[in-house]
VOPAGU-2260 file (C-alpha; in pm, 1 decimal, decimal comma):
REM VOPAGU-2260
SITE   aa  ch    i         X         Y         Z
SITE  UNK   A    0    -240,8    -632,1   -7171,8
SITE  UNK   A    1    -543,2    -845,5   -7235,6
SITE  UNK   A    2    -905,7    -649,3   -7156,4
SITE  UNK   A    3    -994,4    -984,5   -6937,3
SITE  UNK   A    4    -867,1   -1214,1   -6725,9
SITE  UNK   A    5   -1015,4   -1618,5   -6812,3
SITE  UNK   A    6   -1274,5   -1741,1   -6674,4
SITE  UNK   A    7   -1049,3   -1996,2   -6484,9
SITE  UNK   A    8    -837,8   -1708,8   -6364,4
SITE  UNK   A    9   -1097,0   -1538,9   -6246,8
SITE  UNK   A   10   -1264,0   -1770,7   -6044,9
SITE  UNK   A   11    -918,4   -1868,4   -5875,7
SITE  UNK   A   12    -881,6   -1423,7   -5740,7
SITE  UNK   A   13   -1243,4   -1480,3   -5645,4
SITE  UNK   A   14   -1173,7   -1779,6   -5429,6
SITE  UNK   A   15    -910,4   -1608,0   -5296,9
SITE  UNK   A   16   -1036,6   -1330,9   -5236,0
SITE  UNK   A   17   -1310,2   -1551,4   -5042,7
SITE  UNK   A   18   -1052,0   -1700,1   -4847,2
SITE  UNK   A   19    -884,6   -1426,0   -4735,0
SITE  UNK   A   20   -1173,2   -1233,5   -4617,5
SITE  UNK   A   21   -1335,4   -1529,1   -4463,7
SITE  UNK   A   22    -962,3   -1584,9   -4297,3
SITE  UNK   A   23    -949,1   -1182,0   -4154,3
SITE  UNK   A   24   -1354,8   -1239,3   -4016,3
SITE  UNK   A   25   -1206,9   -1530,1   -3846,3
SITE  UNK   A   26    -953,4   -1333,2   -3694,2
SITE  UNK   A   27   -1163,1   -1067,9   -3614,4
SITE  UNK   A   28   -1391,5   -1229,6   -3440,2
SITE  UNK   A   29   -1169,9   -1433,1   -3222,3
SITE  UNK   A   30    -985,9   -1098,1   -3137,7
SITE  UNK   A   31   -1313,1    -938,8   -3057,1
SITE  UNK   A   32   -1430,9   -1248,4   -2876,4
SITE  UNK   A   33   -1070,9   -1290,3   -2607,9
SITE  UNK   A   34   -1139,2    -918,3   -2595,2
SITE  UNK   A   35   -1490,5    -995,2   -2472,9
SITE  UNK   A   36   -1434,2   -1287,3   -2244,0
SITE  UNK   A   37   -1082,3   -1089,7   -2115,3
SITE  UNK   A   38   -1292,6    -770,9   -2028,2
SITE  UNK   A   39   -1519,6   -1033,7   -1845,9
SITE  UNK   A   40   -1299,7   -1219,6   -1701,0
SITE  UNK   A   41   -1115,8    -891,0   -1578,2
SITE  UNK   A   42   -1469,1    -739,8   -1452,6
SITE  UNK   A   43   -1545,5   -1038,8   -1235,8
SITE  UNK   A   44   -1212,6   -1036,7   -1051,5
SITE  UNK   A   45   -1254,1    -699,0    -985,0
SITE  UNK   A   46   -1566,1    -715,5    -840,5
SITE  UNK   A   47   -1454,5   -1056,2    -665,9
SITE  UNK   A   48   -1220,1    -844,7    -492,5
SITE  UNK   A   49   -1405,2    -545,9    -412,8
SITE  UNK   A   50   -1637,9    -758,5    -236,8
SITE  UNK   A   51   -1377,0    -865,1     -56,4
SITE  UNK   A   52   -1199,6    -586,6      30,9
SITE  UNK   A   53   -1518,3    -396,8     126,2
SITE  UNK   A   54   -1607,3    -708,8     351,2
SITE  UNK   A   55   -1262,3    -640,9     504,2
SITE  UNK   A   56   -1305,1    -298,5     587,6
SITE  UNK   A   57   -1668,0    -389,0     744,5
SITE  UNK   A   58   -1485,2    -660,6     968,6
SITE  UNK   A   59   -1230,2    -413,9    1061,7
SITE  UNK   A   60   -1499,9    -162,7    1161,5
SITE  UNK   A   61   -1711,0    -412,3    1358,1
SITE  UNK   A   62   -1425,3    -504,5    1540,3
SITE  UNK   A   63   -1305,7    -201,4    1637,3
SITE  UNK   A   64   -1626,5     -75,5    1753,1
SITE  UNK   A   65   -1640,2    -405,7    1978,5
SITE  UNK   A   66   -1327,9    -407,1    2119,1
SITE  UNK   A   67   -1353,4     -37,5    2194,3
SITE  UNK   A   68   -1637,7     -46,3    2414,1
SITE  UNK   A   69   -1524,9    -409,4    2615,1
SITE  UNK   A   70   -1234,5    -192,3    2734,8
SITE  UNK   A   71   -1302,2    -119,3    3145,6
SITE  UNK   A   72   -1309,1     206,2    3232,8
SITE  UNK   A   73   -1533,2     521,2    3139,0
SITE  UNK   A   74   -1416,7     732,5    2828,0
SITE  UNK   A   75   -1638,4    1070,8    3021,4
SITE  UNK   A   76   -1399,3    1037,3    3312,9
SITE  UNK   A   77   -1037,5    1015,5    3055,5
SITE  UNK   A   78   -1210,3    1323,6    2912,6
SITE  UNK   A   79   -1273,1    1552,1    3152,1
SITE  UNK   A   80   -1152,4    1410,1    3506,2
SITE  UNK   A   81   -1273,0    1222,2    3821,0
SITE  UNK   A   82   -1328,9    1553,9    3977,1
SITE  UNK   A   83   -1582,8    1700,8    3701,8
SITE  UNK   A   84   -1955,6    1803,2    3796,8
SITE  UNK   A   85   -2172,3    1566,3    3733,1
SITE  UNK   A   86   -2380,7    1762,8    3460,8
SITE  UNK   A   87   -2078,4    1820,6    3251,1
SITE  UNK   A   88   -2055,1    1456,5    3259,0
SITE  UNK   A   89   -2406,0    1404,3    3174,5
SITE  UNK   A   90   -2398,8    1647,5    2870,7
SITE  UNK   A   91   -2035,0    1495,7    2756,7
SITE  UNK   A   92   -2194,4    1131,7    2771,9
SITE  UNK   A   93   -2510,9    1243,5    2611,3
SITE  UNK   A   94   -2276,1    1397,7    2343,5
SITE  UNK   A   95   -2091,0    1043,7    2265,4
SITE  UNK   A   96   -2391,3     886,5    2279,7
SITE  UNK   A   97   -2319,2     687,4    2515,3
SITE  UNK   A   98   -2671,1     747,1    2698,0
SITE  UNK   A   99   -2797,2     524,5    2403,4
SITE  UNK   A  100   -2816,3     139,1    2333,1
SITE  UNK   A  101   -2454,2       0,3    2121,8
SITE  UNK   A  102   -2700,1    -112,6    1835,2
SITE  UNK   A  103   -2772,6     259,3    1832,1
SITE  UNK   A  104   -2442,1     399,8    1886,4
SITE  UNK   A  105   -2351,9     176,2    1585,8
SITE  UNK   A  106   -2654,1     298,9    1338,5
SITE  UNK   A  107   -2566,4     636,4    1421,2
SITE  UNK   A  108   -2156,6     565,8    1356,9
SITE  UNK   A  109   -2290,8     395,9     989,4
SITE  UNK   A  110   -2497,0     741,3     957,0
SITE  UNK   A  111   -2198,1     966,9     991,7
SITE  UNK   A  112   -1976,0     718,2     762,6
SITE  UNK   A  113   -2231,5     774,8     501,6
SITE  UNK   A  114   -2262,7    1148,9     547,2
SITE  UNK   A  115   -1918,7    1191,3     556,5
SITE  UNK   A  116   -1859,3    1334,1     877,1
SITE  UNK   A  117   -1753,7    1055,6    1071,8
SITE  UNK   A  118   -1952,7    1225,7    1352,6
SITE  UNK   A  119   -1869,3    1553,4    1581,4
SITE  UNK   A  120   -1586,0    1598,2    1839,3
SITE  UNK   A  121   -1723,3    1652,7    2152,1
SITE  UNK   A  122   -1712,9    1872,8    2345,6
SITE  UNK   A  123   -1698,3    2082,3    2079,4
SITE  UNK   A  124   -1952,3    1973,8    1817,2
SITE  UNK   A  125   -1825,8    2220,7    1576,1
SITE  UNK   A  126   -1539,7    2027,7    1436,8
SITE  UNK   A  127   -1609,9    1649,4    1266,0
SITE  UNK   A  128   -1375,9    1403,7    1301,9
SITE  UNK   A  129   -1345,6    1393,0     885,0
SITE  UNK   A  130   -1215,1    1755,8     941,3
SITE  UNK   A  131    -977,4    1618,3    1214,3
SITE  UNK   A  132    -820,1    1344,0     991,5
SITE  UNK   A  133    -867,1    1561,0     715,4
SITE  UNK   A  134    -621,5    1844,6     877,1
SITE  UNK   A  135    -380,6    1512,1    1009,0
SITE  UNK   A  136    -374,5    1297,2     718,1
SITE  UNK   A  137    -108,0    1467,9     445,6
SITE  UNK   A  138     182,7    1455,0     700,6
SITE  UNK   A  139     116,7    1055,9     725,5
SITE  UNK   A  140      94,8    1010,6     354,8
SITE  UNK   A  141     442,7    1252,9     299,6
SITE  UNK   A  142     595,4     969,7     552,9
SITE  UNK   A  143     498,8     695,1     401,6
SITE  UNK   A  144     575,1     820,8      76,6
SITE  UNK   A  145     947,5     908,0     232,7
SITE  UNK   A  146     940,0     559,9     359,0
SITE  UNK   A  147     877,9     428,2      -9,1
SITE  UNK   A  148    1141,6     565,4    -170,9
SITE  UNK   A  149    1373,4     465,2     120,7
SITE  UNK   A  150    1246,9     110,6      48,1
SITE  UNK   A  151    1340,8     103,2    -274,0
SITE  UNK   A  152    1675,7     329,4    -319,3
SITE  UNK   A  153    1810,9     109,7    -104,3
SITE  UNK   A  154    1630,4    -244,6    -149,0
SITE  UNK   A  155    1684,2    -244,1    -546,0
SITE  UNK   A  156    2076,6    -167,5    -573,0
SITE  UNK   A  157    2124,4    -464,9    -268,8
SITE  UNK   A  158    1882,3    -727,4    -405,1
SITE  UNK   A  159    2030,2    -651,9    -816,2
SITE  UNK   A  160    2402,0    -657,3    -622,7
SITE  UNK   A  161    2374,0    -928,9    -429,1
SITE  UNK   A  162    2242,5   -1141,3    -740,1
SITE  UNK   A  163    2486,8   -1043,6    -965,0
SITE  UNK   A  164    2791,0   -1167,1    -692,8
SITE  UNK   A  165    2549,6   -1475,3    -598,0
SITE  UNK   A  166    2764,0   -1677,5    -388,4
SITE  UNK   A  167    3030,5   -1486,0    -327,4
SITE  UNK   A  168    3128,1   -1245,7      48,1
SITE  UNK   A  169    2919,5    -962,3    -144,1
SITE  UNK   A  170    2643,7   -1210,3    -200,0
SITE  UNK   A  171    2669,7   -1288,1     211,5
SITE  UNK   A  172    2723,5    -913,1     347,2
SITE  UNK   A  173    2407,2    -803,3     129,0
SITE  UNK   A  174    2204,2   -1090,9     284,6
SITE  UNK   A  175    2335,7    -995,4     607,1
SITE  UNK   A  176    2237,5    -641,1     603,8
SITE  UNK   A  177    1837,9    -762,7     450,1
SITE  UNK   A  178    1801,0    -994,9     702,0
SITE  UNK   A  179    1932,3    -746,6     980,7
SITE  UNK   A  180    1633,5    -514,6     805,9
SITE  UNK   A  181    1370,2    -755,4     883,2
SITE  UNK   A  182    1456,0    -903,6    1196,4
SITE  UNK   A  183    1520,5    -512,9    1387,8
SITE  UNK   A  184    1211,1    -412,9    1518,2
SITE  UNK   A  185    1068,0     -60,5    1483,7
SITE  UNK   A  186    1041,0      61,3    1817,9
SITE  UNK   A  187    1377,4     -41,7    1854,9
SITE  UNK   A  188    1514,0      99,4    1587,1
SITE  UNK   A  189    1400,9     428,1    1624,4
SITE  UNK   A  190    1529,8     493,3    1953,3
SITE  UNK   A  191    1883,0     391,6    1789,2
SITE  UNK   A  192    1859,8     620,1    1519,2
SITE  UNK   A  193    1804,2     915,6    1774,9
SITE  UNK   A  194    2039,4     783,5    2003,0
SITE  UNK   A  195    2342,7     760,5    1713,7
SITE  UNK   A  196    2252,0    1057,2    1476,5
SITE  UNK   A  197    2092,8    1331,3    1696,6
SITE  UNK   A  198    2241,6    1229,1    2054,2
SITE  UNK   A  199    2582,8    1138,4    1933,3
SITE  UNK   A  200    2678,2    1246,0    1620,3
SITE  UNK   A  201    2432,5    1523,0    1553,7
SITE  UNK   A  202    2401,9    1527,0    1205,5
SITE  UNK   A  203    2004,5    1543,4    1178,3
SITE  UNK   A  204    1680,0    1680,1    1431,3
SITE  UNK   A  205    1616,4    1464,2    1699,5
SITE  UNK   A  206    1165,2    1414,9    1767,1
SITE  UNK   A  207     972,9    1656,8    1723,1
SITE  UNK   A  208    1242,4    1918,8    1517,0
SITE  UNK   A  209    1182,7    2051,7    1188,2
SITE  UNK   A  210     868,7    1844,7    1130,5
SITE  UNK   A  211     823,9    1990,6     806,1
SITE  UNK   A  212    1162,6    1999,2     639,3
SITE  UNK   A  213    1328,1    1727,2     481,6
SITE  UNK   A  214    1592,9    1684,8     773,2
SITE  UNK   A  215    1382,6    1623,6     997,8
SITE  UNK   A  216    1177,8    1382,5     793,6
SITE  UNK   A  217    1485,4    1186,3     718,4
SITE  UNK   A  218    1517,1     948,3    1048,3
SITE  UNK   A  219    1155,3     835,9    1058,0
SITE  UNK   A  220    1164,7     800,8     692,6
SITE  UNK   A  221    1464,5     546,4     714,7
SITE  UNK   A  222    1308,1     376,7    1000,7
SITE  UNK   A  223     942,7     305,7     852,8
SITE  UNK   A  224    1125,7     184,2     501,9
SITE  UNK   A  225    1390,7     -12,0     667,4
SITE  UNK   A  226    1171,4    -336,9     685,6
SITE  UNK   A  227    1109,6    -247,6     308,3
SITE  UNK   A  228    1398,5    -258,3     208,5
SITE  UNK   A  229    1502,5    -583,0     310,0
SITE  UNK   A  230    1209,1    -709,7     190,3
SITE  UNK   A  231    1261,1    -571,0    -141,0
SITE  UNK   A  232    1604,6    -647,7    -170,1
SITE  UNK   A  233    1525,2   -1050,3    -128,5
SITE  UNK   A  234    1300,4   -1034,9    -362,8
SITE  UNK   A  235    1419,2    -850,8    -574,3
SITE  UNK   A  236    1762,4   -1096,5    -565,7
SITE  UNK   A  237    1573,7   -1444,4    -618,8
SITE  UNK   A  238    1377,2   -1283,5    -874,1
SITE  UNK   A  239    1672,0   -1128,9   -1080,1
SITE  UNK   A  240    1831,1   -1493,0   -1031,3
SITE  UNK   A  241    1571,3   -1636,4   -1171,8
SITE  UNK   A  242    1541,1   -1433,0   -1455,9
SITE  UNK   A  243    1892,3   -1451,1   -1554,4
SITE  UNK   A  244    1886,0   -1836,5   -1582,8
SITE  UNK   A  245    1618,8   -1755,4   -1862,9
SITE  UNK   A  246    1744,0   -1877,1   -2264,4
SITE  UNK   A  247    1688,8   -1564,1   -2409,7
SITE  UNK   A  248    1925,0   -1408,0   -2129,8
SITE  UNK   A  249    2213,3   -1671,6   -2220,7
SITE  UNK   A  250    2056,7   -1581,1   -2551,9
SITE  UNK   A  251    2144,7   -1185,7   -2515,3
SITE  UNK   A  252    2538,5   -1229,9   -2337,0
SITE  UNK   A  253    2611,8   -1521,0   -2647,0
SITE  UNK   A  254    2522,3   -1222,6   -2942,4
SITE  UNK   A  255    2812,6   -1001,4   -2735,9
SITE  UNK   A  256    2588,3    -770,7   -2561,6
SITE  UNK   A  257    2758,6    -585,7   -2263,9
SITE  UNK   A  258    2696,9    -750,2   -1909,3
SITE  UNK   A  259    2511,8    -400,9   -1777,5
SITE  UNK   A  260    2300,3    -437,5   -2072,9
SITE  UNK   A  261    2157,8    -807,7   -2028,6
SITE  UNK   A  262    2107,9    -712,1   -1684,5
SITE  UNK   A  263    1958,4    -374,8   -1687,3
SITE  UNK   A  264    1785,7    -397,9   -2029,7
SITE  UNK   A  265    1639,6    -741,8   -2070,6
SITE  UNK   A  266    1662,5    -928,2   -1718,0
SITE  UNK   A  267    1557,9    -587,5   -1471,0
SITE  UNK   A  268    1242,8    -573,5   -1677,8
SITE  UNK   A  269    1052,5    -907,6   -1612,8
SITE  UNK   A  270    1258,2    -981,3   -1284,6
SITE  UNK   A  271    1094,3    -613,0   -1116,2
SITE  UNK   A  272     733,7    -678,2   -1222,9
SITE  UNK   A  273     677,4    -869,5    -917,0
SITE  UNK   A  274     922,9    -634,2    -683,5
SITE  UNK   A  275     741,6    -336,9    -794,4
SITE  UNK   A  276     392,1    -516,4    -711,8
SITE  UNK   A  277     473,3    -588,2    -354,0
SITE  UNK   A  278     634,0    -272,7    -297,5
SITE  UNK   A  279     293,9    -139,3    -404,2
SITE  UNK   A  280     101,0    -340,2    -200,5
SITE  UNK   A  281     309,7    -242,6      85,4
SITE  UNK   A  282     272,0     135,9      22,2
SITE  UNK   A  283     -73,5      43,1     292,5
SITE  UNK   A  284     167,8    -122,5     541,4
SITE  UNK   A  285     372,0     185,1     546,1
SITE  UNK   A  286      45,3     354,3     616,9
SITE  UNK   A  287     -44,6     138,9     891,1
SITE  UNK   A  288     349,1     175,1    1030,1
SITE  UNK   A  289     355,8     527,7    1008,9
SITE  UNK   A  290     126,6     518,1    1356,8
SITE  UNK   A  291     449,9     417,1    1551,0
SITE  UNK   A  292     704,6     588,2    1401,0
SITE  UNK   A  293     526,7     955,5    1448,6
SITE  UNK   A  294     470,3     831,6    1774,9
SITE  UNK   A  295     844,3     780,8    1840,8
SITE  UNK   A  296     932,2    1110,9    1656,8
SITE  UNK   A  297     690,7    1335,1    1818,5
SITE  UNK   A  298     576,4    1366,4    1412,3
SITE  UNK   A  299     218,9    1520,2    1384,0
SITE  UNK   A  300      25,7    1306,6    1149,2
SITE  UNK   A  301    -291,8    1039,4    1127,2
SITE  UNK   A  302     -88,5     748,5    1433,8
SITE  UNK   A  303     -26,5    1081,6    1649,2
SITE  UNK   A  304    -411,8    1157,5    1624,5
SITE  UNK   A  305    -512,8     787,9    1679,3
SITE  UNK   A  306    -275,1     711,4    1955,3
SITE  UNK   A  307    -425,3    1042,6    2123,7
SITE  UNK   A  308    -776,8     924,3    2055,3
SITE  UNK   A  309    -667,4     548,2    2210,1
SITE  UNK   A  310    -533,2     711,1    2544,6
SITE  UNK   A  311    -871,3     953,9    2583,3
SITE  UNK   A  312   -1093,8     680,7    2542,0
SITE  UNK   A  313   -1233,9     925,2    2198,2
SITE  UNK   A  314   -1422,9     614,6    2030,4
SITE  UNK   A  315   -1548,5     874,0    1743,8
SITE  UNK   A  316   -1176,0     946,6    1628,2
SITE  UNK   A  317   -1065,3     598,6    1710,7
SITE  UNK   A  318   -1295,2     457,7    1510,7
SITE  UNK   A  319   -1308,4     736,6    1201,5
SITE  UNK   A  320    -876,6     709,8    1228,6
SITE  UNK   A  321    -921,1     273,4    1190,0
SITE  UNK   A  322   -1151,6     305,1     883,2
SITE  UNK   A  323    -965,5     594,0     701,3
SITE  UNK   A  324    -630,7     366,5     737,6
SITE  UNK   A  325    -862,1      16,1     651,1
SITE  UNK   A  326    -949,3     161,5     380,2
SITE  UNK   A  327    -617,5     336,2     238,2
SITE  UNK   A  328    -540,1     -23,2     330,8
SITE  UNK   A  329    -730,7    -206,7     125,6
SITE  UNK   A  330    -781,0      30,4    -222,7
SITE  UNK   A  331    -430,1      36,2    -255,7
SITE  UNK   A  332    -413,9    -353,1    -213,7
SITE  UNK   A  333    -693,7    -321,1    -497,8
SITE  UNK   A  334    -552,5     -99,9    -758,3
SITE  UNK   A  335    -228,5    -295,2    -692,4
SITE  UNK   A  336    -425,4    -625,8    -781,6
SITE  UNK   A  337    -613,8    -521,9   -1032,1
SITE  UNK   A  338    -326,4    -362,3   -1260,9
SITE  UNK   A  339    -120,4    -689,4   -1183,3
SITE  UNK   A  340    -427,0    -870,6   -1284,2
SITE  UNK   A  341    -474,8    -647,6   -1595,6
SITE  UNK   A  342    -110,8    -731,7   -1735,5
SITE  UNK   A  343     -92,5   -1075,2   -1593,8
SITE  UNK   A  344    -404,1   -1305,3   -1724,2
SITE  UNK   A  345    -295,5   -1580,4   -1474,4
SITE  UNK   A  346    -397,7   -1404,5   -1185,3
SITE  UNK   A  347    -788,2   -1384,8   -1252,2
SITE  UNK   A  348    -872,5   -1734,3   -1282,1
């Protein structure tokens, strides 16, 4: 083997060598540079929308606050009666302060937002309102999240059967049964649920039984995620018909692959992306619909607390309960929007 290469030779593995490194720079720096301007582009939607979202929950508060004190009536007498001296009226109203201004009620409710307290109860100023939701919020969120997963063990086997016997009696029965699921109302369907499976048949607690235990979280579980699961199953049937008009689908069944394969393997993957995203951006809805349905159960919780707080004319709880729920509201809404906007480039432009 020769001790040297020509000079020819040599200056052709230098070019080269050139060329390649001049080619992996390039590459380099345009990967560096959509990493840049994707990071960017990522950090201004994200603040686009927590702008928004925290302008949301400011609307929300402002409005509540208004419409709370147009309501007739005096929140001392709901309290503590017609028929109460007047000095325990005077101390209760200097309590709420509602001896001051509403520009001053309204600093002071901003104060206790930002301290964390969300202001005192009164008569008893030893107990915030924070501690008060605090103590009511977990049995809310263990609804909701009982509501989820009724959503979507039942909204994901309709909406994938119903697309799979499109236009067929399956196809119309499963339709039947989502559209049923979104046109029922809530406070109607409650009282049916009670009516057939605790009044009738007796299988599970009617309101207010076995709070705590799965049995009796089962009814208001299926009637908060009813509504979801229609919902879901719709969507979740046009998108899995859409995907499995895709080429790389007609691709998968001509190479011999079994039918539950292309289905569950390669179409269920891009066809739930935008299932999954709504039922996440529901998950605050369920929140929100969780106030009736403890209501009709008798279920402690966050809507049990609120509705209380409504009927006493308590504008502290009232108006701590409406921002804890805003904003449950809204950061799920923004983590939801912010991972679909992290996978899907589309969505921050």
């Amino acid at each position: 083997m020769p001790s040297s290469l020509p000079k020819d030779v040599k200056r052709r593995l230098r070019q080269r060598g050139q060329d390649l490194l001049g080619a992996g720079w390039s590459w380099t720096t345009r990967l560096v540079e959509a990493l840049v301007a994707t990071s960017w582009r990522l950090r201004r939607y994200l603040v686009r929308r927590a702008i928004s979202s925290l302008g949301s929950v400011a609307g929300v508060v402002v409005l509540v606050f208004v419409l709370l004190h147009l309501i007739p009536g005096d929140p001392v007498d709901n309290l503590l009666g017609e028929e109460a001296r007047p000095q325990d009226k005077a101390e209760l109203r200097k309590c709420m302060d509602l001896d001051q201004s509403l520009p001053v009620q309204f600093g002071r409710f901003l104060k206790s937002t930002v301290d964390g307290t969300l202001g005192y109860s009164c008569p008893d100023r030893k107990l915030t309102v924070a501690a008060r939701i605090k103590a009511a919020l977990p049995p809310t969120i263990q609804l909701a999240v009982a509501g989820m997963v009724v959503g979507l063990v039942l909204g994901l086997p309709l909406g994938i059967a119903a697309a799979l016997k499109v236009d067929t009696a399956w196809d119309t029965a499963l339709t039947t049964v989502a559209l049923l699921g979104i046109s029922m109302p809530s406070p109607w369907l409650g009282p049916m649920l009670v009516y057939i499976f605790f009044a009738v048949l007796q299988w599970l607690p009617g309101p207010g039984e076995d709070p705590g235990k799965l049995r009796g979280l089962a009814l208001p579980a299926v009637m908060l995620g009813t509504h979801l699961m229609a919902m879901l199953a719709r969507m979740t049937r046009s998108s899995l018909l859409d995907t499995l008009s895709e080429d790389y689908i007609r691709t998968a069944r001509a190479k011999g692959l079994p039918a539950w394969k292309v289905v569950l393997k390669h179409a269920m993957r891009n066809a739930l992306l935008p299932v999954i995203t709504v039922a996440g951006m529901q998950f605050g809805s369920l929140l929100a619909g969780a106030v009736v349905t403890e209501r009709v159960f008798a279920r402690p919780g966050l809507g049990t607390l609120l509705l209380e707080a409504i009927a006493q004319r308590d504008y502290r709880v009232v108006q701590g309960c409406t921002l804890v729920i805003a904003v449950m509201y809204v950061t799920v809404n923004l983590i939801v929007d912010v991972l679909y906007a992290a996978v899907d480039p589309r969505i921050r432009v």
